[in-house]
N, C-alpha and C positions, 0 to 999 in steps of 0.2 A: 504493500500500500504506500502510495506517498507521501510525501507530510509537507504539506506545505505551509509555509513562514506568514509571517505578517507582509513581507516584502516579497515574495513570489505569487503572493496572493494580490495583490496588489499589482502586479505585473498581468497576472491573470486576468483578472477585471479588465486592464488598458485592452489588452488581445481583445479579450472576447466584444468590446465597446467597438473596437476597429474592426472586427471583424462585422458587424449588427451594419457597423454604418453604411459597409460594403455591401451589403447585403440588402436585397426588399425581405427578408424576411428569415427572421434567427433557426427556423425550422432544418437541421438537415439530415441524410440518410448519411449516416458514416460505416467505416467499417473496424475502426480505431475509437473507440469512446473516449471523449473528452475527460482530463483530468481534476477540471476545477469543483469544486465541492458542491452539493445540493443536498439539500433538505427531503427528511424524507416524505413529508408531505409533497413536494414538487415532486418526487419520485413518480409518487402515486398516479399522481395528476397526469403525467404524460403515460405512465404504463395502462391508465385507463384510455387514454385518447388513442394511443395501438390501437386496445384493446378492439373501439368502435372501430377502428379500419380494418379488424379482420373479419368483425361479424359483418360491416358489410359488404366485403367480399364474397362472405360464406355465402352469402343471401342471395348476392346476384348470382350464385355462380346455381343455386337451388331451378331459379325462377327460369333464369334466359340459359341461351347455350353460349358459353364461352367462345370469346371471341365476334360476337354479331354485334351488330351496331347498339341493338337495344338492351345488349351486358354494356355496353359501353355507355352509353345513359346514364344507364340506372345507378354505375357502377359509381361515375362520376357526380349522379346527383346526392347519393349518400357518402360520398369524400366530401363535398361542399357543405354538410349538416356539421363537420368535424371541424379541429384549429389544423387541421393536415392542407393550409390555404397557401395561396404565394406563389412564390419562385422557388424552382429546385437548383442549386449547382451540384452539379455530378461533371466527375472524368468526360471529355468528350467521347474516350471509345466506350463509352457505355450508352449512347444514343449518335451510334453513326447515321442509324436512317435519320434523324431528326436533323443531323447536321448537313447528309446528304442534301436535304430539302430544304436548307436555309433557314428551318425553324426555330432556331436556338442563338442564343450570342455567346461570342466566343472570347476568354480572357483567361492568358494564363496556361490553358492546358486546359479548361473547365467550361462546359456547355451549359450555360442559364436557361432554364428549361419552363417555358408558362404552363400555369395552372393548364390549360385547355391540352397538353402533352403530356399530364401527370401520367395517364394509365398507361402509355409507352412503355416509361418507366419501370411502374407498379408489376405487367403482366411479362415483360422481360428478365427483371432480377429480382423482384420481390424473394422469390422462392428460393431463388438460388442463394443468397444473404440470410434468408431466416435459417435454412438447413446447414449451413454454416456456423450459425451464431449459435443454434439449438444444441450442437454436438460440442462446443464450448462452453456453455451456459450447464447442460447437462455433468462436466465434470468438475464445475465449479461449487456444484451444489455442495458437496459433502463441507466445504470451507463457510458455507453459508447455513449451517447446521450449530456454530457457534453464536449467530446474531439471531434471538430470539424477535428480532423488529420485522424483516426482511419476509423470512423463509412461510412463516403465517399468511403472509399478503399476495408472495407468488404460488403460493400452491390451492389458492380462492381467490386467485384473481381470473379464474376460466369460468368460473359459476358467479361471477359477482355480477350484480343486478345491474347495471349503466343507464335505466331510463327514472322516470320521475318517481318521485318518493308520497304515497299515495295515503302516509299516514295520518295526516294532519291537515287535513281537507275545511279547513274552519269557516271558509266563504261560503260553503256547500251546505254547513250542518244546519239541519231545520227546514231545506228545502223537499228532502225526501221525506214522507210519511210511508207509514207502514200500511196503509188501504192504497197504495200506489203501485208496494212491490210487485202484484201480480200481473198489472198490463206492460212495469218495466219487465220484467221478466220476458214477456213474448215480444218487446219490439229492443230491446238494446242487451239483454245478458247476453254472454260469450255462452258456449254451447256447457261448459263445464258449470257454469253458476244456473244454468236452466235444470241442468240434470239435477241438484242439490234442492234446488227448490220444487221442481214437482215430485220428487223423493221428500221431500216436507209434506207438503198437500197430500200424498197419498198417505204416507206414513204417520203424520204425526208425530215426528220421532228424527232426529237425526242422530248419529253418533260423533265422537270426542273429535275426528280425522275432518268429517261434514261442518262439526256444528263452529271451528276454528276456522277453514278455510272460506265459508260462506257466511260467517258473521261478521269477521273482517273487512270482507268484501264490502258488505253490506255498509260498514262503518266509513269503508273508504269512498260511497258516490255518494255520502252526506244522510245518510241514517242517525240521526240521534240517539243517546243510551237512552233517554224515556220513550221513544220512538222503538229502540231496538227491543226495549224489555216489552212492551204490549204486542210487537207484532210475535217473539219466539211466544208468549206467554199464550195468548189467543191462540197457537195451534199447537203447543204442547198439552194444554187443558182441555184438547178435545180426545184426547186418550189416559191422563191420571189429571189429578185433584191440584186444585192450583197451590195448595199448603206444601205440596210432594217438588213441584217445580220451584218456589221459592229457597226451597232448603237445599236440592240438588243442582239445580242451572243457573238459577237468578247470578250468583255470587263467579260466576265464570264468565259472565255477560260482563258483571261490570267490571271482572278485571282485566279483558279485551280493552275495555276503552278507560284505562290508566287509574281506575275508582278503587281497587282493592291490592293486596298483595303488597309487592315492590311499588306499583303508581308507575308501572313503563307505560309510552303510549306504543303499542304493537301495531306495525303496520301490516297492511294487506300481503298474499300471497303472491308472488312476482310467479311468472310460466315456469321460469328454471326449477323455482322448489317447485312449485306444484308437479312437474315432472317428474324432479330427478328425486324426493324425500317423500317416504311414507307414506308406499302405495297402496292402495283399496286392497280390502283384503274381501272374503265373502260376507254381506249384509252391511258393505259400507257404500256411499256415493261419493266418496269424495276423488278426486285425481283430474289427470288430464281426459277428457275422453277419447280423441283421438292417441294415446298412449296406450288406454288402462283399460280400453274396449275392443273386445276384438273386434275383427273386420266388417264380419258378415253382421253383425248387432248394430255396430254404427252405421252401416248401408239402409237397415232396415230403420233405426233410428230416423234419418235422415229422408229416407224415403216417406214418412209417416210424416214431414214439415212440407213435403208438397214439394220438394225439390227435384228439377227434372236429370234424368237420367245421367246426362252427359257431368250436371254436377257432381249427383250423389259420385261418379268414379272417380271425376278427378278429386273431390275430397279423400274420398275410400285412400288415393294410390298414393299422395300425398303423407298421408299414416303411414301406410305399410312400408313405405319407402326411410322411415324414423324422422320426416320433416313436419315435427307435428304444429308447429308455430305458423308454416307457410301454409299448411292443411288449415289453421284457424283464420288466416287472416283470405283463403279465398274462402272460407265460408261465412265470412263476415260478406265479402264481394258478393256473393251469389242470393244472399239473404237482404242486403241494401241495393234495390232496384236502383238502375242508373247512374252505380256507382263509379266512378272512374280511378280516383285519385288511387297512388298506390302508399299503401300503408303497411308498417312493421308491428306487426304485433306481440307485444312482449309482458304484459300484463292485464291481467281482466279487469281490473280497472279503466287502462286506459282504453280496451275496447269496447265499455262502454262511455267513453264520455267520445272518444270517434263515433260512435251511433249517433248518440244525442247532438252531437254540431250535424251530421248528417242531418238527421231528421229537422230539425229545428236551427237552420242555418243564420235564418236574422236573431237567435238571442241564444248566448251565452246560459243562462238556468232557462229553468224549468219546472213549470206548474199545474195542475190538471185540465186547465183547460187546453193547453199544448198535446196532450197525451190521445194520438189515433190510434191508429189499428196498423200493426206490423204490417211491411210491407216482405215481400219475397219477389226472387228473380228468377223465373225460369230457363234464361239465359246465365249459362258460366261463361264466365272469364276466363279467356284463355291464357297458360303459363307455361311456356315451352323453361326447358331445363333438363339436367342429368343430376344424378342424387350423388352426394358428398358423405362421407364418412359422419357417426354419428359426432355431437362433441365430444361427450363424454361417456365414460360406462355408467350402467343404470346402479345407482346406492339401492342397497334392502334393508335400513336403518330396521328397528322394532317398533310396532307398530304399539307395544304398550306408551298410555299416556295417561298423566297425570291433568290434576286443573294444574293452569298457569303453565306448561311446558311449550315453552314456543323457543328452543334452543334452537337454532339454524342446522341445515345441515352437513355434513361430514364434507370436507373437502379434498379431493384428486389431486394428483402434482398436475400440475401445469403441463410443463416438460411433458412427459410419459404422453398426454394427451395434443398437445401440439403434434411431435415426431409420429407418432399413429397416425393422425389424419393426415402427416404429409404424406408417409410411407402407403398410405393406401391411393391417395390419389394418384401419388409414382405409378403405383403398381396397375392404376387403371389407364394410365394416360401409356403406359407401354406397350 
């Protein structure tokens, strides 16, 4: 490790100043990592901002077929949602066609490369730099088994949530009532939050896996806990005594929404855990459906929403294929008539407040008289693509639960899981 002085550090800073000013933008791909010191918060910061440029690689690579104009799009319109902006400088012979064609400036040795030539780039050497850096990084690890700061952060930073944080909805609270959740349920729940709920209506009854991922939910598109305790209360008291639900539920409702216990405020279920932690076992409803259902069940599932044919497959193949996120988000398409815009769907929250701007596009909330009648599309959406290694392997945590166990779950190396998906892709691209 280096040590640098008060006066090499300081030398460091002039560099890196001179170098920024030379620069439209301090961003770059190296293959020699910079010596001067960071925080490990900034660590984070940019190993999460990777992190969004390989999911959405991953994505477009699911959707379109690599290499076509419309992977190119899509590829670059979700680079542009990232700080991955600007100017690249890289070696000139690492974009000779770019230089071939006069699209680059040239200083030094080194081709300035614009934003609109990024994927050149990206679909050239990306792979070849990470697989590189992976089989270095992999023998480093064992030396990174001494810093208990680092080694936590990269071995969950492959499952970590990157999109909005759905716990603390306070602008929302009090617009949802509990006489509303049944017509939101048929025009905006994700297909995993409808199966929990009419599993409620029929049942009367959820269990500890159901009654955690659906009350959360429920807290996170603006449910209130007086709101939340009359609507569980009202359909639990149509099968025992409301004396029996006070004493055994009440007191797990309110420590969802931060009232009992330690006082965390818990947020909702992100797709990753609902996937990857504490799968449905028999007599429970909770999980992903397109994961935790088999094929032929969600076909007929589906078939039973009035979805035409050519849908019901391409959702079906989309499952089976382990793309259960892209399987959600064309069935949000096929269920929102007219829908065009294309969207990432990464939490059942956020797929339904994509609904609700859908459906009610001049106003931000929402109140009963806003509330129609579900629309559906008989027309799917087409998503040409080839299937990609899954991320990660599936965890079999135990499904025993306590009240208050909302521990996150278990985390994979990182590493192990990157070098897999490369090696399979290798193995299919040969």
């Amino acid at each position: 490790m280096e040590i640098i002085t008060k006066s090499k550090a300081r030398r460091n800073r002039h560099n890196i100043k001179k170098e920024q000013d030379t620069l439209s933008h301090p961003l770059q791909f190296y293959k020699i990592p910079p010596s001067d010191t960071i925080s490990l918060q900034k660590f984070e910061e940019y190993a999460i901002e990777r992190l969004k440029v390989l999911k959405a690689v991953e994505n477009a690579g699911v959707k379109f077929i690599k290499g076509t104009q419309n992977y190119k799009d899509h590829l670059e319109k979700e680079i542009r949602k990232t700080h991955f902006k600007g100017i690249l400088r890289v070696p000139f012979i690492e974009v000779l066609d770019l230089v071939r064609s006069r699209k680059v400036y040239l200083v030094d040795g080194y081709a300035f490369v614009p934003r609109d030539d990024m994927i050149s780039i990206l679909l050239t050497h990306y792979r070849a730099h990470l697989s590189h850096s992976l089989a270095i990084t992999c023998r480093a690890l064992p030396h990174l088994e001494e810093d208990d700061r680092l080694l936590p952060m990269l071995c969950g930073l492959s499952k970590r949530y990157i999109g909005e944080d759905y716990g603390n909805k306070k602008s929302t609270v009090g617009e949802i009532t509990a006489d509303m959740i049944d017509m939101l349920s048929k025009q905006s729940f994700p297909l995993c939050m409808q199966q929990l709920h009419q599993s409620l209506r029929q049942n009367h009854h959820l269990r500890h896996g159901g009654r955690q991922q659906y009350g959360l939910f429920l807290k996170g598109i603006g449910l209130s806990l007086e709101e939340a305790l009359k609507f569980w209360k009202n359909e639990f008291t149509k099968a025992i005594d409301g004396d029996k639900f006070d004493k055994q539920y009440s007191y797990n409702i309110r420590h969802n929404y931060g009232k009992e216990g330690k006082r965390a405020d818990y947020t909702p279920y992100s797709c990753v855990k609902i996937i990857m932690s504490n799968p449905p076992g028999p007599g429970d409803f909770h999980g992903c459906p397109f994961k935790h259902t088999d094929p032929d069940l969600l076909a007929q599932k589906l078939r039973s929403m009035s979805l035409s044919k050519d849908a019901v497959d391409s959702v079906v193949n989309y499952a089976k294929e382990g793309h259960y996120q892209v399987a959600c988000q064309h069935y949000f398409a096929v269920t929102h008539s007219n829908f065009e815009d294309d969207i990432n769907i990464n939490h059942p929250n956020g797929y339904f407040e994509e609904s609700r701007r859908f459906l009610n596009p001049d106003k931000g909330n929402m109140n009963k008289s806003q509330l129609g009648t579900p629309r559906t599309n008989r027309n799917p959406v087409k998503m040409e693509g080839t299937p990609i290694s899954q991320l990660a392997s599936q965890t079999q945590p135990s499904q025993d639960s306590t009240v208050g166990d909302f521990d996150d779950m278990g985390d994979n190396d990182l590493m192990d899981i990157a070098m897999e998906t490369d090696a399979e892709s290798d193995k299919k691209s040969s």
